[in-house]
C-alpha positions as CSV (number, residue, x, y, z in Angstrom):
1,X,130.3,22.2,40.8
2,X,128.4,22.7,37.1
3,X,126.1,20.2,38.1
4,X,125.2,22.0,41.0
5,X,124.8,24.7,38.7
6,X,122.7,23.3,36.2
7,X,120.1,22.3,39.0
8,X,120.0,25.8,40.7
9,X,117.1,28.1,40.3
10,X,118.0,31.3,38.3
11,X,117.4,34.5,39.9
12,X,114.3,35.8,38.3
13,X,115.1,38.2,35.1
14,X,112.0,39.9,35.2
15,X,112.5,41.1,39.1
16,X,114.2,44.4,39.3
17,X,115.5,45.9,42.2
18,X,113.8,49.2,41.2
19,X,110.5,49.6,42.0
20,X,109.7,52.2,38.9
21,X,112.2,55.0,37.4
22,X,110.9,58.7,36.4
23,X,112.9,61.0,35.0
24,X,116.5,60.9,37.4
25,X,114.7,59.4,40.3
26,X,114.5,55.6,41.1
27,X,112.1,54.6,43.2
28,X,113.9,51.1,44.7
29,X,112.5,48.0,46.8
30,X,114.8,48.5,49.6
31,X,113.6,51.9,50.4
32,X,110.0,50.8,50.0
33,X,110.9,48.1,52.6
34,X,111.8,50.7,55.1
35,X,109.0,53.0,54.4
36,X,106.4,50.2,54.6
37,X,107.8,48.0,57.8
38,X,107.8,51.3,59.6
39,X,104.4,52.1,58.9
40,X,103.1,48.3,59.2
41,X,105.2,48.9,62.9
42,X,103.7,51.7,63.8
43,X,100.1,50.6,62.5
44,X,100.5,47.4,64.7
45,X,101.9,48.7,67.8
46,X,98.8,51.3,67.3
47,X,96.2,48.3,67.2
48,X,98.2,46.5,69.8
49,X,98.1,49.8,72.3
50,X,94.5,50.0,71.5
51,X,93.2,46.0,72.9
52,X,92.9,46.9,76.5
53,X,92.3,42.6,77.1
54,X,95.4,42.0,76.7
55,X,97.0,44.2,79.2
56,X,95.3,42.8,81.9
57,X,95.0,40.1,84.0
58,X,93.8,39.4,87.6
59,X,95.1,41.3,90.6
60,X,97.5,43.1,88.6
61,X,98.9,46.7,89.4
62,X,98.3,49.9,87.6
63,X,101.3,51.0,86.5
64,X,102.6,53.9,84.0
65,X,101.0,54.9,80.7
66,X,100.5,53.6,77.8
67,X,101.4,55.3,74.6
68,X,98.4,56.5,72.2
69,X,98.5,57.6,69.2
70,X,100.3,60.7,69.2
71,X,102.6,59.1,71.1
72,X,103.4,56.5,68.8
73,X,103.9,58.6,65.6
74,X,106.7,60.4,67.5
75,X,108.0,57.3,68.5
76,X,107.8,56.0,64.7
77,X,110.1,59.1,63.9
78,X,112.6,59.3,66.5
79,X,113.1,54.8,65.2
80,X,113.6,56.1,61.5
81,X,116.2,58.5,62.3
82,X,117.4,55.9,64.7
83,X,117.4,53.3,61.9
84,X,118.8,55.7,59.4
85,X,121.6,57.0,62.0
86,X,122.4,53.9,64.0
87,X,122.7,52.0,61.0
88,X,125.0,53.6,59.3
89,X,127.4,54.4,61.7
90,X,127.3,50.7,63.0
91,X,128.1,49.7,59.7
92,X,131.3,52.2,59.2
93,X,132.1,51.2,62.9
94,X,131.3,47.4,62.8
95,X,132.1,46.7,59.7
96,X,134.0,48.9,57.3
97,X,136.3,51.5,59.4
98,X,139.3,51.6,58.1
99,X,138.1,52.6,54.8
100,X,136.0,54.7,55.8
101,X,138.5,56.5,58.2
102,X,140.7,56.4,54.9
103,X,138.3,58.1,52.4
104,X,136.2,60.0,55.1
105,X,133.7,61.6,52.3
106,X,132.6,57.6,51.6
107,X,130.1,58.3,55.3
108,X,127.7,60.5,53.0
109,X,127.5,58.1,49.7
110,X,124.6,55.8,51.2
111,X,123.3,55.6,47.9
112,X,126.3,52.9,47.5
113,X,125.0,51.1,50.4
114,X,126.2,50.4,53.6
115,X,123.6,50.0,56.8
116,X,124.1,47.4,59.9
117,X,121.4,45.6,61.4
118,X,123.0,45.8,64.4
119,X,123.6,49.9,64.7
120,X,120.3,50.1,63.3
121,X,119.6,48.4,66.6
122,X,120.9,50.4,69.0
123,X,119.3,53.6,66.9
124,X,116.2,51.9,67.9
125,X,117.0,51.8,71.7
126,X,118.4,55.2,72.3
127,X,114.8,55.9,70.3
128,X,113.1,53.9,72.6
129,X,114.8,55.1,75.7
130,X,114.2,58.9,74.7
131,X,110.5,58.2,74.3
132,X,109.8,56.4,77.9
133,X,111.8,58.8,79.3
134,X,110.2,61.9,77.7
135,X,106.6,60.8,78.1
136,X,106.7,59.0,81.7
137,X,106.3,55.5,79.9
138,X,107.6,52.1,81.7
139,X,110.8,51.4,79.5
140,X,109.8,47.8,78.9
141,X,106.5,48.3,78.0
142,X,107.5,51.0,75.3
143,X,110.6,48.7,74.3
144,X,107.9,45.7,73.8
145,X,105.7,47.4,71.9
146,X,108.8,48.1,69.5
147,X,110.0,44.3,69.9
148,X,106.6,42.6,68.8
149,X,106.4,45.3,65.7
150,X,109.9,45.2,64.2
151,X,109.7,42.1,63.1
152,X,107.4,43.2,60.3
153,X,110.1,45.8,58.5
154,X,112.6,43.1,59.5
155,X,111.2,40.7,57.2
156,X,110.8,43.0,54.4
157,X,113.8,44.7,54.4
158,X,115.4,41.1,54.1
159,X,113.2,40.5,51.0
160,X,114.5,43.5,49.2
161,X,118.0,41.9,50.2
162,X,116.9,38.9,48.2
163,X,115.8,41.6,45.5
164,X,119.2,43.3,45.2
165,X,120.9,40.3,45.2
166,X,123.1,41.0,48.1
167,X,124.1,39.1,51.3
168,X,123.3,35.7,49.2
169,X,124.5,32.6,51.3
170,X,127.9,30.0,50.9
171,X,128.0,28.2,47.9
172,X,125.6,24.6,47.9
173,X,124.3,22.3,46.5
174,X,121.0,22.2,47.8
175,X,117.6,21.7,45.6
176,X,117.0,25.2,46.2
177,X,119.8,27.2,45.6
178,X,120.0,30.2,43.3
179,X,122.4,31.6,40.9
180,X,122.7,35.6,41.6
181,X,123.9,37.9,39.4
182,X,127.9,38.1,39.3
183,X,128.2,34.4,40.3
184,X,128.3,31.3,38.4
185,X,128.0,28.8,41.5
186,X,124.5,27.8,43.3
187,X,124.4,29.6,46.3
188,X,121.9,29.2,50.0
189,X,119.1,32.1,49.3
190,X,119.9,33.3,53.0
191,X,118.0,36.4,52.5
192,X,114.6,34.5,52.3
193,X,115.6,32.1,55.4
194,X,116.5,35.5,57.7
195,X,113.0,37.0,56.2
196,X,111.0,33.9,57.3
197,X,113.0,33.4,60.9
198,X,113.9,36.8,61.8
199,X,110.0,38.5,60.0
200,X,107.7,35.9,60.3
201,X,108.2,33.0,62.6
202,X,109.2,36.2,65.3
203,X,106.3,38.0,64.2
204,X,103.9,34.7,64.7
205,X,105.4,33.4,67.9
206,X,105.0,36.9,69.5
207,X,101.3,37.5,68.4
208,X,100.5,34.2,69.5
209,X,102.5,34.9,73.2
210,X,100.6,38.4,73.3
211,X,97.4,37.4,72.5
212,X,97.3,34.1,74.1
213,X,99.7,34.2,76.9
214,X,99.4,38.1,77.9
215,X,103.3,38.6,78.0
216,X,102.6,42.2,77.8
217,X,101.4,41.7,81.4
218,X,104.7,41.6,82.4
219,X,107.0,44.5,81.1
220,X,110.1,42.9,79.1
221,X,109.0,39.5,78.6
222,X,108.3,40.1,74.7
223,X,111.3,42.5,74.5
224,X,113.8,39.4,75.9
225,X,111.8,36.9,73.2
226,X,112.7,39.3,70.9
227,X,116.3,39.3,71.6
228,X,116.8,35.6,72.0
229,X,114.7,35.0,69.0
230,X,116.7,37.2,66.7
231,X,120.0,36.4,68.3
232,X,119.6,33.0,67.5
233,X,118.7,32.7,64.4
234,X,120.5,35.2,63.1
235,X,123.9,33.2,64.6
236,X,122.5,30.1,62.6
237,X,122.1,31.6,59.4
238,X,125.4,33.0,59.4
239,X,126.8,29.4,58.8
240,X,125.6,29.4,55.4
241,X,125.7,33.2,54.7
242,X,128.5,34.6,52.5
243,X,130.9,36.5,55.0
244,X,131.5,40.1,53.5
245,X,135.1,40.2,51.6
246,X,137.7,41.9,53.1
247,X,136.0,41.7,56.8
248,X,137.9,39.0,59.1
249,X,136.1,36.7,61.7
250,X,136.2,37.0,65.6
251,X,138.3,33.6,65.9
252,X,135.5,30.9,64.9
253,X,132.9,33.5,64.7
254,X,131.7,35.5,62.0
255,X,131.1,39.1,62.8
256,X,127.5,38.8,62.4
257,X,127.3,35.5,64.7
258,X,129.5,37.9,67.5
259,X,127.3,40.5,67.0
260,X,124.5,38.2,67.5
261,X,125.6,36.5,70.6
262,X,125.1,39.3,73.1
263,X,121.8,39.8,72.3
264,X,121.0,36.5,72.7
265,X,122.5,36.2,76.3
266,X,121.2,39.5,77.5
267,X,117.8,38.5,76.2
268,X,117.7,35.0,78.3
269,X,118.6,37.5,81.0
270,X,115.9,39.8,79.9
271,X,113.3,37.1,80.2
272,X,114.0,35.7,83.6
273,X,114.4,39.1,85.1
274,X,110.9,40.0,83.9
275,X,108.8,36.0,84.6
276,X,110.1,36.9,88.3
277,X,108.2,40.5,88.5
278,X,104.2,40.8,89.5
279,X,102.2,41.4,86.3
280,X,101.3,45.2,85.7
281,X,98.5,47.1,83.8
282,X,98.5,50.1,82.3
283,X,96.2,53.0,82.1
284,X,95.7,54.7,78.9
285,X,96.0,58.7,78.6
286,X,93.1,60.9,80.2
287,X,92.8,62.3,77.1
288,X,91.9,58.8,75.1
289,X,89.3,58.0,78.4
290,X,87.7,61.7,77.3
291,X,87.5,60.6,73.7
292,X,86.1,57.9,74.6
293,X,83.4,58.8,76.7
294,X,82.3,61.6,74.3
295,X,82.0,58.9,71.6
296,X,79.8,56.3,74.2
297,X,77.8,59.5,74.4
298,X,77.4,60.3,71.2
299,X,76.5,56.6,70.4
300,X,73.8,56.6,73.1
């Protein structure tokens, strides 16, 4: 066990998980994260709205809006109080309710952390759901325009886990394990794999399936990806993440990994149920065609 000590990587002294401090307010990493990936979301799902090629494809059917940009900055806020919300109460709920149900007040001190992936989640669907609903929007498409952006704040929020030095991986002796703060044994950096597999490879293999394939021909195809995607690797990660203390397994599952699974299989589901339906287009607000047209005519 030393040896594996001596041959781990020390967490970097000179990286703080405070951003900068002035006066009695700290600006921290993990807040950037949030701020950031939901502006890099919403920036992307902008562009993504905007590419008419990809929508289409031959003998497709119009059908339903697409959501411009108005649109999509409401949709942006209704997912960060969805995030905010649904993350916190899935954590107290999914995680932690005993004591919280115990020391009730505990709900309001977020500053001591506390937020599920999982709640934050379902936040994001009842978001999602509330915007098709209230601006006559397909469900699907609105639900994969959410799917191929999330992975972006995703994979930075997982960073600024690896920041903090929180949710660190089982003790190991591989090459590249790191000694965090608190510990004295070499530990898997699980952080950075859930940032690569959960922010990047996500991110990659649904740009390259929406720009390449024209999933978003088909309503739900990216949202089921998404799903299966993150469903699996999050349940393979958890093998060599530390489970919390205190927080018992679902038989040979960790809670994560149970978590995890449903989305996986409803996402398979997702998938099928949407490769078996005709490809559909969309047609972009009258409002965007009348911008548009004033700006050809201006240009002419």
């Amino acid at each position: 066990m030393m040896l594996n000590f001596f041959r781990a990587i020390p967490f970097p002294s000179w990286l703080s998980d405070t951003l900068f401090t002035l006066g009695p307010l700290s600006v921290k990493w993990y807040g950037i994260a949030y701020i950031v990936g939901l502006f890099g979301a919403y920036f992307y799902a902008r562009r993504t709205s905007a590419n008419k090629t990809i929508w289409q494809a031959a003998g497709a059917k119009k059908n339903g809006l697409i959501p411009n940009k108005r649109m999509l900055e409401d949709f942006m806020f209704f997912c960060l109080i969805g995030i905010i919300v649904g993350g916190r109460i899935g954590f107290i709920i999914l995680y932690d309710l005993g004591n919280y149900i115990s020391d009730p007040i505990r709900i309001f001190k977020v500053w001591q952390g506390g937020m599920s992936f999982h709640g934050g989640f379902l936040g994001v669907v009842v978001a999602t759901i509330y915007m098709a609903r209230s601006r006559k929007i397909p469900l699907m498409r609105m639900a994969d325009l959410a799917a191929i952006s999330a992975p972006i704040g995703i994979g930075l929020v997982r960073l600024a886990n690896f920041v903090n030095q929180e949710l660190y991986g089982r003790v190991t002796d591989v090459p590249w394990a790191f000694i965090f703060k608190g510990n004295w044994e070499a530990r898997h950096p699980s952080q950075l794999y859930e940032a690569f597999l959960e922010g990047v490879v996500i991110f990659c293999v649904l740009w390259l399936a929406t720009r390449k394939f024209k999933i978003l021909t088909k309503p739900g195809i990216a949202t089921g990806l998404f799903l299966v995607m993150y469903g699996l690797f999050r349940f393979l990660v958890e093998f060599v993440r530390e489970p919390d203390v205190g927080r018992e397994q679902f038989g040979l599952l960790t809670r994560g990994q149970a978590y995890s699974l449903p989305m996986l299989i409803i996402g398979i589901l997702v998938v099928v149920w949407a490769m078996k339906r005709s490809a559909l287009a969309p047609e972009w607000p009258q409002e965007d065609i009348k911008q548009e047209e004033k700006k050809a005519d201006a240009d002419a």
